[in-house]
N, C-alpha and C positions, 0 to 999 in steps of 0.2 A: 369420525364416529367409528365405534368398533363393530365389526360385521359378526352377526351369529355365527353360531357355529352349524346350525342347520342353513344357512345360506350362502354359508362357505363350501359344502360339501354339496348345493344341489346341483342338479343336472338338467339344465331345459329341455324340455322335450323340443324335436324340430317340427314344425306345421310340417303339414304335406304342400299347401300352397300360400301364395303371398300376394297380399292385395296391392294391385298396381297404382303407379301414381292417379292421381286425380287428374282426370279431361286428357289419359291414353286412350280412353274408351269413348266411341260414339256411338249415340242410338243413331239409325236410318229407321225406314218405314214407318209401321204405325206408334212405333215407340220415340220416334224423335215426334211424331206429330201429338200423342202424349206430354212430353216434358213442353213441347212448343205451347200448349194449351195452359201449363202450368206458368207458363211464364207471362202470357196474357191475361194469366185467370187470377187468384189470389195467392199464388206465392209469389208472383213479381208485384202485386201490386195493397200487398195487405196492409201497410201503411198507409195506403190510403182507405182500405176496406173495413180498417179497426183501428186508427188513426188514437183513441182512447189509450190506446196501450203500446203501439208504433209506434210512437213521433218522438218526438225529441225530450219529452220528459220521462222516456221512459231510464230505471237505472242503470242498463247498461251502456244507455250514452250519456252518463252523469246529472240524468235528472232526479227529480221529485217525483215521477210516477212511479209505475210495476215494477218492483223490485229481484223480481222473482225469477219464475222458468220460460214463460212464455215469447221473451226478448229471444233467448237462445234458444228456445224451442223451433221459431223463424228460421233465422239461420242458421239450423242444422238441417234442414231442408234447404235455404232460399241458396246457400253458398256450394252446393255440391251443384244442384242445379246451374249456377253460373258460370260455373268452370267446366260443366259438361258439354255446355253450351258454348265453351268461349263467347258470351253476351258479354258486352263492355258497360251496359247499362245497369245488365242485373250487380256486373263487379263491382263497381262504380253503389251501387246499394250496399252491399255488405260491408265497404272500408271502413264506412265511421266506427261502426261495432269492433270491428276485427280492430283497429288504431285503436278505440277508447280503451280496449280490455286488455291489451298489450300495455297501454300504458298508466292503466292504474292500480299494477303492483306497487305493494309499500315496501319499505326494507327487509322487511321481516318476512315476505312473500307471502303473501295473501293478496288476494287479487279479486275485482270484482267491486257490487256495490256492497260500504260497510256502515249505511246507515239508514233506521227503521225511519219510519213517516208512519202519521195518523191514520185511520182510516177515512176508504172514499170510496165510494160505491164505484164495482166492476173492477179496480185493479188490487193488486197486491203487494202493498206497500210497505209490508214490516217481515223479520226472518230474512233480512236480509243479506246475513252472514252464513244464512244453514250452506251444509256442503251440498245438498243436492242440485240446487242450480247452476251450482262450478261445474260438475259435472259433465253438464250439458255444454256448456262454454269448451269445456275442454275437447269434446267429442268434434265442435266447429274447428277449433285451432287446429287438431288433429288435420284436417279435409285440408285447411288453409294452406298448413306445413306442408301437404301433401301437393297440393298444385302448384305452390310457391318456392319449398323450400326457402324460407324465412328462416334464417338462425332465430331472428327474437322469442321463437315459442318454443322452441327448444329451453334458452335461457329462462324464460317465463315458467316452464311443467317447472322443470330443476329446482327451483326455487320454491314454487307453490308445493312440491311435495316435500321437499324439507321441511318446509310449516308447515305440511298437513303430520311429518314424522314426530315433529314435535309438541304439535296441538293436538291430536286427537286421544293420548291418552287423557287429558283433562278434559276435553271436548268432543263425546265421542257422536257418530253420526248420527245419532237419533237424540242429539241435544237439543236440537229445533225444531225437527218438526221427525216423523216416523217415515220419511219417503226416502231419507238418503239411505239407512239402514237398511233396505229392502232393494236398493237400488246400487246398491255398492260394484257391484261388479262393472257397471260401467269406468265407475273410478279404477277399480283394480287392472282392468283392460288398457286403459292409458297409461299407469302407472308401468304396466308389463311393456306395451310400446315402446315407451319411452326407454324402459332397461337395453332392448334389443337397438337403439339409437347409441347411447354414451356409456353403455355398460357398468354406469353407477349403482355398483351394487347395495347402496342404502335402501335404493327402490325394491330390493327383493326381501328387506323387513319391513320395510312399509307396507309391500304387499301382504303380508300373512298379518299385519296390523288392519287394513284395511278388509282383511277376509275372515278377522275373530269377528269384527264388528258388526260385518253383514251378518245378515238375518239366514240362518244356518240349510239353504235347499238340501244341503249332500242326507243330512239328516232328517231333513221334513218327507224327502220323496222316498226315500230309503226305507225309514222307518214310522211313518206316521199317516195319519188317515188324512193327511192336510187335503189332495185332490178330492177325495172322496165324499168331503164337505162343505156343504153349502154354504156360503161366508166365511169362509177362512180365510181368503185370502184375497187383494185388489185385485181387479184383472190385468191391470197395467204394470203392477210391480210385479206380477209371476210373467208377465211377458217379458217383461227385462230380468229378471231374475231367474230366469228360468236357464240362461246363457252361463250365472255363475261359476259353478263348478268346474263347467268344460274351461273358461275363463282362468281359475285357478289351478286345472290341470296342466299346464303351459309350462309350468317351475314345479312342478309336484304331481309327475306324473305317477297320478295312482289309480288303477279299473277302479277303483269305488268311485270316482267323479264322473266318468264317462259312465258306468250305469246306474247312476242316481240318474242322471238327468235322462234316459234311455225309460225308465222307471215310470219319470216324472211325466212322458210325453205319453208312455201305453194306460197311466192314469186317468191323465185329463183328456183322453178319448175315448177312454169307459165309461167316464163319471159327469161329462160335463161335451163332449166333442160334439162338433154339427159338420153336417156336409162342406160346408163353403172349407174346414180349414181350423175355424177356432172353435170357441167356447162361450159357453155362458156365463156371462160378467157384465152384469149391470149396474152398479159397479162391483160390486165384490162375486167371488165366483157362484153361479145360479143355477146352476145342472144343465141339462141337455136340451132340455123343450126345446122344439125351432121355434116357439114362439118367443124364448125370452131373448135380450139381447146382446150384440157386441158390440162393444167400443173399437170406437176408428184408433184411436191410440194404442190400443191392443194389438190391432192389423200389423201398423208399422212398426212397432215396436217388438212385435216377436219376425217381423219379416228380418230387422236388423238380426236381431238374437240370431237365427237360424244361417244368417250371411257369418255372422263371427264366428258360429260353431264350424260351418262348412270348411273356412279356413283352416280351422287348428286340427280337425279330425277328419278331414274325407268323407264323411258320414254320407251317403247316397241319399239315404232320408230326410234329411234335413234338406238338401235341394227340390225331393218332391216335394216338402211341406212347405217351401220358400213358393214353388210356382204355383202351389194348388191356393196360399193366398194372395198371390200379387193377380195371378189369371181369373181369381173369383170372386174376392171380399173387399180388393181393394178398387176395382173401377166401378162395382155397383154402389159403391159408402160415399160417393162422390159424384157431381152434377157432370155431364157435360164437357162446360165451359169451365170446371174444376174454380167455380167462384163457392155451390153451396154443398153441405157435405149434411151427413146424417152423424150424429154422437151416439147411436146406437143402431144397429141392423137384426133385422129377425131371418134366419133360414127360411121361413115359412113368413111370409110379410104382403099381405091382402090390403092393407092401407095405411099410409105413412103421411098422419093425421095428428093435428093437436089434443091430446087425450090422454088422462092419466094409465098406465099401464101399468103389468104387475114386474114393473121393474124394480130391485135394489133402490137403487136412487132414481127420482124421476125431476125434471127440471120445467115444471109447471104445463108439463104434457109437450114440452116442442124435444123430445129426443128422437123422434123417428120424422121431424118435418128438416126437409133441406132445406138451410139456412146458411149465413155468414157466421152465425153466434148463435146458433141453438143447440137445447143442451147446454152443456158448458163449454169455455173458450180453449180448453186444453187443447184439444181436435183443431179449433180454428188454428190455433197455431202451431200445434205438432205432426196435422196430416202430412207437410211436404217434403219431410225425409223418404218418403214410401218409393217413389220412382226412378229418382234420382241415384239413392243408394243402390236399390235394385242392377242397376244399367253403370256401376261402379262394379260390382260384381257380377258381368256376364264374362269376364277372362282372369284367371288367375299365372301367377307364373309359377313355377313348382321346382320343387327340391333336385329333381334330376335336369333342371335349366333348357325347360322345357315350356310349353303352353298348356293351359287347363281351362276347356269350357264345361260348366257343371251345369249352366242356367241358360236357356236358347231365349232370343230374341233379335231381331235386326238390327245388324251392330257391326263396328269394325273396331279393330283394335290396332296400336302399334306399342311394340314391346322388344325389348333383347332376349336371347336363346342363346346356346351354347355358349362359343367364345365370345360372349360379348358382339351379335352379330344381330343388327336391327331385320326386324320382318314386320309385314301389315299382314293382316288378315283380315278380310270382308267375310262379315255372315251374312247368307241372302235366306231369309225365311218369312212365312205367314204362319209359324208357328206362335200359338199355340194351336190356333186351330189347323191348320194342313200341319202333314208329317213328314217334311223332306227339309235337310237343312244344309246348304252349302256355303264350303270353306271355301275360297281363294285365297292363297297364298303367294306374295311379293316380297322377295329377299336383296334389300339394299344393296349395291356395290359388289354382291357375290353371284356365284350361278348357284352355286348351291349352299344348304347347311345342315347340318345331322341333327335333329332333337327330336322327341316326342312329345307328340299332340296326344293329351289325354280328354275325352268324350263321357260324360255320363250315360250310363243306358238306362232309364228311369225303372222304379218297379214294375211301372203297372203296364211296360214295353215285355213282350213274350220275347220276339224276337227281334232283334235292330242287325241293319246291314249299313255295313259301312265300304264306301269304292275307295280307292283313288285314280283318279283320270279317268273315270268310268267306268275301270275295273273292279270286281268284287274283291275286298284286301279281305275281308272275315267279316263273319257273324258268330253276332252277342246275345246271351240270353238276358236279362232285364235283370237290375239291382246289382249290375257291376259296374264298373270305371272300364271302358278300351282303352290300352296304351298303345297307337301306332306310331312306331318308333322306326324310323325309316329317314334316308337324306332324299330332303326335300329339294325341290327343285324352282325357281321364281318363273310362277303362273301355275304351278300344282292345284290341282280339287281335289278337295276332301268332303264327302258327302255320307249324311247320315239319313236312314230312313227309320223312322220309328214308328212301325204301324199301330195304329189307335185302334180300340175295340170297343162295343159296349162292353159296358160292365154294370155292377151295380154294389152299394155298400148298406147295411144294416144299422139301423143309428133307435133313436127313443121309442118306445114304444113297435119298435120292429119293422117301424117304417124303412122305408127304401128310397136311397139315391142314384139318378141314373148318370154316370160317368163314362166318358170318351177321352183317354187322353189324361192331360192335368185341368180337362174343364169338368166341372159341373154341370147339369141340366135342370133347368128351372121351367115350370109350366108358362108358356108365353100368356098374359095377362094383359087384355085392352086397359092404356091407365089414360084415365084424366086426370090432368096438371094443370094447378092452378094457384096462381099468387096470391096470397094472404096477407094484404096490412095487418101489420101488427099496432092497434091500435091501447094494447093495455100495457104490455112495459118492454116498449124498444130500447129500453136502455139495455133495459137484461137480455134479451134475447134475439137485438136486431130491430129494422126497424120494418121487415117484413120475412115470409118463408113462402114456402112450397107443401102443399097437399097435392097426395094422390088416392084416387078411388080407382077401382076397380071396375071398366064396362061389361066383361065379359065373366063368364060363372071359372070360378077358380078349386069349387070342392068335389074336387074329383080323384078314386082311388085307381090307382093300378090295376089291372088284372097279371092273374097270379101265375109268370112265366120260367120254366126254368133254365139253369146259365146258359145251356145249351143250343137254347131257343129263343136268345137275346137279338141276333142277327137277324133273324129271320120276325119279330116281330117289333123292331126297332129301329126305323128304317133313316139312315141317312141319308139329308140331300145336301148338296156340297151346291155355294152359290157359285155360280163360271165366271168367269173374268180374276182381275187383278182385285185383290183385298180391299176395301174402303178406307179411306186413309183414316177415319176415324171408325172401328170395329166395333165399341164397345155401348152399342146399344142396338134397342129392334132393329131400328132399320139397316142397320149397318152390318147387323150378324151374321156372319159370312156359311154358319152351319145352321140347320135346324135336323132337328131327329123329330120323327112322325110317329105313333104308336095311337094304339086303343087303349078307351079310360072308360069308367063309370063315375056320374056322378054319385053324392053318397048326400039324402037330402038332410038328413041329422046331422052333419055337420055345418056348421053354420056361424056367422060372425058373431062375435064375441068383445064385447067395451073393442072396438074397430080392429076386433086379430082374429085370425083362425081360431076357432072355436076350439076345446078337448080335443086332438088329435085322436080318431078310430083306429084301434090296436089292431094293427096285421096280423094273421088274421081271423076275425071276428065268423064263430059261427051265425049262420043265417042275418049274417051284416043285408040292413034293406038298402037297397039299393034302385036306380033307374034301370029298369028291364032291358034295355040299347043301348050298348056301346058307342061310345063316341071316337072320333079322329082328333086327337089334341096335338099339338107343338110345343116341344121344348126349346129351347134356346139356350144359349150359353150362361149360365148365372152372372158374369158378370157384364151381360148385356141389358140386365132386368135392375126396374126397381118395385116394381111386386113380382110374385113367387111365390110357387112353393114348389121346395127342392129335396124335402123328405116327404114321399108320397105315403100313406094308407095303402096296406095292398089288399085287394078282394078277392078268398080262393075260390078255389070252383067248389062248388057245391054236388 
């Protein structure tokens, strides 16, 4: 085939870092005890959890069932998880998928299931050709490729995108159904991979074929009121699409993609942002109230985004925006025992109860009850990308043949540097919450080797120190990358400290969030929890869920402090000892901050939410005459909250 002449003439831009193979990277501490939960909980075991749509009739093992995304929506979760793990049991689960879809390319390359079924209540049996569920498939082959290195999925992209070069001008993405359209960049992203693999330059007109066809962000953030309005847009397809641009930046490097999507993010935090990280999208976008909700699909889904931008742009932002939701929206949207999950979350959420809400779509009231299947199944089976990928990207390798941690958590790595010269690195941290994080560094077969370790200093960090061997090497001010660029030595420490401060940030109605760090602070709330048969239609939504009420009084407004006098009336207590292996709820919240509240008795529950939010602040707001002592807690230790407070000024 004949190459454009704009693709013969471009020039790829270089990432600054490169995402390393699959299962270099280990979680330790509370983050392997994380992915260990997940793999007891329902992504090892959702075949048996959802068996409906799991099992063996489903189409991506060549059956008669769900035809759709939810097959590979699994195993884009279940399979990074198993290789991060080295689990032979979880491997051992994802073969059959990973063999069937390998091997049900036709000659012509199209791959996947290519034929509809009638319908049948719960799955999704017809559209079985749309491209967006290839998509997803290919995102898994990707990981696959990645921990195996399999030629077959090399041979298998090659193929399927010459059919896709060739089908989609008669076939264009939004022939089947409007999700692929809006979702393309996932496609464009493997398409670009795969270029940087076999240097088939076909793939770089398919690329600008595949990025006429997507749904145009550089334009909707650039020039149009799209964020600014309520129902414009899915919440799920702007989390995945919201990566486009940067995505298509990669071959075509132009500022106008890097600040469309820069654009697009100081939007949807004017028009629609909540404390936790995201936005309002119930399902399509719903403005700011912390009353209305988010999708769990949204969470993971722009956490990937914000991993793949980090990649290609360095962007320091996109890492706090990656930690502030993996540290807050993603272990509160999820039980425990990570078997029951919430299909929508509220900032502000007083009880997560069967109740019609003023949500976009609402799924016969079970979207805020934790369930196997409440809400919709999408969550059930696309939450478990969220951890997994996460702890894939806490080390990068970089352009200067170097190491890059951008994302802290407990974790070792093993990688090459310089000449081609293996090193481990152990991170030892209780970060997020404490602020100290140490490197060990182990260098194979050599005493020493020369590269640069590069470090994130987050924003909302004043000032960060970094040693080595104990010694002070420099201090950073906050919102830059350190490069310590030094011949390392095998048993070297590199340690970062990054002091945490209150803070606080301005969200709807002028309320206020209290922040330490990349957590959030949520009002600690006594919850009763209790199991609910589902006795009207467990087919739809399970055959039981979880309610929570509230025992203790939750409306209560800030008094009115200012920045200066954060410290002094915001008191941290740090718990002593070693971290709980499992952190991420009451008992186990390793911080509490202490301050003084008023109740505010007009505010008051609401069809089971916080009532109209009281505007901060409110002249001659009535209030309880006596301060109270309340406790915040980490947001993602809660599953009631409120984490945008009301503030009451002095009068």
């Amino acid at each position: 085939m004949q190459l454009t002449a704009a693709a013969q003439s471009r020039t790829p831009n270089a990432n600054p870092y490169k995402e390393l193979p699959l299962g270099t990277i280990k979680p330790n501490g509370w983050l392997k005890e994380m992915l260990l939960r997940q793999k007891s909980g329902s992504t090892g075991n959702l075949d048996k959890l959802y068996p409906a749509v799991m099992n063996h009739r489903n189409g991506w093992l060549g059956g008669d069932g769900d035809q759709w995304e939810r097959g590979p929506y699994w195993l884009d979760g279940l399979l990074p998880l198993a290789y991060i793990l080295n689990d032979k049991e979880l491997i051992a689960k994802t073969k059959p998928w990973i063999e069937w879809a390998l091997k049900s390319q036709r000659p012509d390359g199209y791959f996947g299931p290519s034929k509809d079924y009638g319908p049948e209540n719960g799955l999704q049996r017809d559209n079985s050709e749309d491209w967006w569920p290839k998509m997803v498939m290919l995102k898994v082959l990707k990981q696959y490729y990645s921990a195996t290195n399999d030629q077959r999925v090399i041979k298998l992209m090659t193929n399927y995108f010459r059919y896709q070069l060739k089908e989609l001008p008669k076939q264009p993405l939004d022939k089947w159904t409007f999700w692929a359209k809006y979702r393309g960049g996932d496609n464009l992203m493997l398409v670009y991979w795969l270029h940087d693999i076999t240097k088939d330059n076909f793939l770089l007109d398919l690329g600008d074929q595949i990025h006429k066809q997507t749904f145009d962000y550089t334009n909707a953030f650039t020039n149009t009121n799209l964020l600014a309005t309520k129902g414009s847009i899915h919440c799920v397809n702007l989390a995945q699409g919201i990566k486009a641009p940067t995505i298509y930046y990669q071959h075509n490097p132009e500022q106008k993609y890097l600040d469309a999507t820069n654009k697009g993010f100081e939007d949807l935090r004017r028009f629609n942002g909540m404390a936790h990280g995201l936005y309002g999208g119930d399902e399509a976008l719903h403005g700011n109230n912390p009353t209305q909700g988010s999708e769990l699909c949204s969470a993971v889904e722009m956490m990937f985004s914000l991993e793949s931008m980090l990649e290609i742009t360095g962007n320091i932002k996109y890492a706090d925006h990656l930690e502030k939701i993996t540290f807050n929206t993603l272990p509160a949207q999820v039980s425990d025992d990570f078997v029951t999950h919430q299909y929508f979350q509220q900032a502000n959420q007083i009880m997560a109860t069967r109740k019609t809400r003023n949500f976009e779509v609402n799924h016969h009231g079970t979207d805020l009850c934790y369930g196997v299947l409440t809400g919709f199944p999408c969550c059930t089976s696309n939450m478990h990308q969220g951890w997994p990928k996460f702890t894939q990207n806490l080390f990068y390798a970089t352009q200067d043949k170097g190491v890059a941690a951008l994302v802290y958590s407990p974790s070792e790595v093993r990688l090459k540097v310089a000449n081609d010269i293996s090193v481990s690195i152990i991170e030892e941290t209780d970060y997020p919450f404490k602020e100290n994080i140490k490197f060990t560094i182990k260098i194979d077969k050599n005493a020493s080797a020369e590269f640069p370790f590069h470090l994130r200093i987050p924003e909302w960090c004043k000032t960060a120190t970094i040693k080595v061997n104990g010694t002070i090497f420099k201090e950073e001010a906050g919102n830059t990358i350190a490069k310590i660029s030094r011949r390392w030595r095998s048993g070297d420490v590199l340690e970062l400290a990054l002091p945490m401060h209150i803070s606080k940030n301005k969200w709807y109605e002028n309320s206020v969030s209290i922040e330490r760090g990349p957590l959030v602070y949520g009002l600690k709330i006594g919850e009763d929890r209790q199991f609910v048969k589902n006795q009207t239609d467990p087919e739809e939504y399970g055959e039981g869920y979880y309610e929570i009420r509230p025992t203790t009084p939750w409306n209560y407004g800030l008094l009115d402090v200012r920045e200066d006098k954060l410290a002094e009336n915001y008191i941290v207590e740090k718990q002593d000892g070693p971290l709980a292996a499992y952190p991420w709820n009451q008992e186990g919240a390793p911080i509490k901050i202490k301050t003084q509240a008023k109740r505010i008795p007009l505010w008051q529950v609401y069809n089971d939410m916080a009532g109209p939010l009281p505007f901060s602040t409110i002249y001659q707001l009535e209030t309880e005459p006596t301060a109270e002592e309340i406790t915040l807690v980490p947001y993602g230790c809660t599953q009631l909250r409120i984490s945008q407070f009301p503030v009451i000024r002095k009068e």
